[in-house]
Steps between C-alpha positions, in 0.01 A plus 500: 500500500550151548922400455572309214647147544780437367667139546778745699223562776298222509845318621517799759396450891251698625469859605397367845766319546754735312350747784642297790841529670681164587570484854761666660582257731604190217633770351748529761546115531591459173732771499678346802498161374698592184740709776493182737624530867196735592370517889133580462257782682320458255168250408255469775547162593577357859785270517316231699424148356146380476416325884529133488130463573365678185750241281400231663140546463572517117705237502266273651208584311686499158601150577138375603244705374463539061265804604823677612648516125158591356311814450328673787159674459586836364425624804758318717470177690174521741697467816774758421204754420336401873810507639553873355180596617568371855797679506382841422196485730759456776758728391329800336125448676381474088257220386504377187310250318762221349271386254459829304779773636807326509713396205840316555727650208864440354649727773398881605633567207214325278267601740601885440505459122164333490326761757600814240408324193183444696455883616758712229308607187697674223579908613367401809803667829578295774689685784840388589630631842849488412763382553294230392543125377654493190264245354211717580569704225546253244213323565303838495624566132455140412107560555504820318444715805754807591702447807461875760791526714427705835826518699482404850662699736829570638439200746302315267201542661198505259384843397135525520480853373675440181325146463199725511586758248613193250169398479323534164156354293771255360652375834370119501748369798776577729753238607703452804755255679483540835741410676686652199742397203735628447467798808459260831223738609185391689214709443307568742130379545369862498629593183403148301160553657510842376563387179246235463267778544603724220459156340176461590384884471633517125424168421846332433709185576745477792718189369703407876806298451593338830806261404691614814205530769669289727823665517423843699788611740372566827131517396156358434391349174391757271075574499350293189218764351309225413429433903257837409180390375439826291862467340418152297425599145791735539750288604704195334772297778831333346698256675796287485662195659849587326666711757303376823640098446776560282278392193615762273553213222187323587278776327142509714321791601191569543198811402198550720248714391120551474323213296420783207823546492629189497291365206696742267835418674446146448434566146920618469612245746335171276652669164860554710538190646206277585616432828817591749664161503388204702846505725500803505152473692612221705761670623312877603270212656813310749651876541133655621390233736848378609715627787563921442801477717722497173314838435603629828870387462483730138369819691766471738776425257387761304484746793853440514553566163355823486681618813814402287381676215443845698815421714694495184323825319517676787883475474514654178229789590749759295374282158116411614225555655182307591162453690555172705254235371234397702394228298621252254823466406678777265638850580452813267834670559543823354853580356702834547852421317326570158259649298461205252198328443444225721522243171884605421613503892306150525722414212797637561482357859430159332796493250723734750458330852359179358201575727079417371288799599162635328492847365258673721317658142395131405188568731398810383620873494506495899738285506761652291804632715466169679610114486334237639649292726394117600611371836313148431895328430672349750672741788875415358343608142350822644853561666711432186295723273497800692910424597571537072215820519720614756852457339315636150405823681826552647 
């Protein structure tokens, strides 16, 4: 029966987005903004300032070029999609065509949003090795589809025999991070391979989200499916500048994917936004082509970090637990002081110690019994948070 409209429910949002959770992690901000004096593990982003090179670049075009202000072609500027396409032929060994499967977007975040609108129709499942990224889910509901959480393992390892059991008629696309938010893992190229066949066997999506590619701890650069011929119709690539060149305010990402695909996906991306902005462009263009020692200097600061960050856990191992990340930059620590769910200890930690974490259950139900932990701050930040979780335990 169709439901009367009343002027009550006309005014009302919509079920999808009465569906949707807001995120955990402003939730937490805004909590310790109205608390004020808060040390922060928690939002993903690096300390570092934006290299000189990338504002500069702006700068200069800004000043002498009216093209810089303007709109792009949807698709990005010409030379950042060549550029991106240079780039992954010598990083990942995968070709793409920059004319028709690459499409520069407001962030990985657009680019995620845009690729499930693109492949998510309503009661479709899309499989969520979890812990998984928080936004994942919303943007699953926000497309109608039902999010499947299969728990990865004790060492958050993917679980292929559970991935395949999860599998269903309705199963339109699984999505991954790798390295991961919020669990620092790197899977291994076995297992994503793996996966990409299911994919292709039972005819489904692998979405790859590969915002922290570059930071691997003592490893390789994660396998790209896409460098498998077979695997292209099955597979969708998301990328980011944000964390790589401290651009996380910047907004530009990118989505490669086979031209069928990307006809749709450019369909979402023109109705979003039209285009990422110009200087936005500009800038992904100086940071790609310019000197990647700033990159390097990141990796090793952040090395650092996370040796601080186990240091420090390890010296409370009577209240946590965790798998050392491999990749990335957070640590999923498990707590053993409580049996509260991981919301109220991330709270109670907040308003208590005056110390940002994110409750572990944010990304899914393996996560609960955890919080997640960001070592992107600055070394003296890392120290005085985990000093106050210290004098709050004991």
């Amino acid at each position: 029966m169709q439901e009367h409209l009343t002027p009550h429910n006309l005014l009302s949002p919509s079920r999808r987005v009465r569906a949707i959770s807001p995120s955990a992690t402003k939730q937490m901000a805004i909590i310790a903004a109205r608390i004020g004096g808060c040390v922060s593990l928690g939002q993903g982003v690096p300390s570092f300032i934006t290299p000189p090179h990338i504002i500069e670049a702006v700068t200069h075009a800004l000043k002498n070029d009216v093209g810089s202000g303007q709109y792009s072609l949807q698709t990005g500027m010409t030379a950042l999609r060549q550029c991106i396409a240079r780039r992954f032929l010598e990083e990942k060994k995968v070709s793409v065509d920059p004319e028709s499967e690459i499409c520069v977007t407001v962030g990985g975040m657009e680019a995620l949003l845009a690729t499930v609108m693109t492949v998510v129709d309503e009661g479709n499942q899309v499989i969520l090795p979890s812990p998984t990224y928080a936004s994942y889910t919303e943007q699953v509901v926000l497309a109608g589809g039902t999010p499947v959480y299969v728990p990865l393992t004790d060492k958050w390892e993917l679980d292929l025999k559970a991935i395949t059991e999860a599998i269903t008629p309705r199963t339109k696309a699984l999505m991954l991070c790798n390295p991961g938010n919020p669990t620092g893992t790197v899977f291994s190229d076995e297992q994503v391979l793996a996966i990409c066949e299911l994919a292709v066997a039972h005819g489904f999506v692998v979405i790859i989200d590969e915002a922290y590619d570059y930071m691997v701890y003592g490893g390789c650069m994660p396998v790209n499916p896409l460098s498998v011929g077979r695997f292209r119709d099955n597979v969708i690539s998301i990328s980011s500048l944000s964390k790589k060149y401290a651009l996380t305010g910047w907004r530009v990402g990118w989505v490669i994917a086979a031209a069928r695909w990307m006809e749709q996906i450019m369909k979402v991306h023109d109705a979003a936004t039209i285009c990422a902005p110009t200087p936005s462009q500009i800038a992904a263009l100086a940071a790609m082509e310019g000197d990647q020692q700033c990159v390097r200097d990141m990796c090793i600061e952040l090395t650092k970090r996370r040796a601080l960050c186990c240091k420090r856990l390890d010296r409370l191992s009577d209240y946590f637990s965790y798998v050392p990340p491999r990749g990335a930059f957070y640590v999923m620590s498990k707590y053993r002081f409580t049996d509260d769910n991981s919301k109220e200890v991330a709270i109670r930690l907040l308003e208590e110690a005056k110390v940002i974490t994110i409750p572990g259950g944010a990304f899914g139900l393996g996560g609960e019994g955890h919080l997640r932990l960001s070592f992107g701050g600055e070394e003296k930040v890392i120290d005085e948070a985990f000093d106050r979780i210290e004098r709050w335990l004991r």
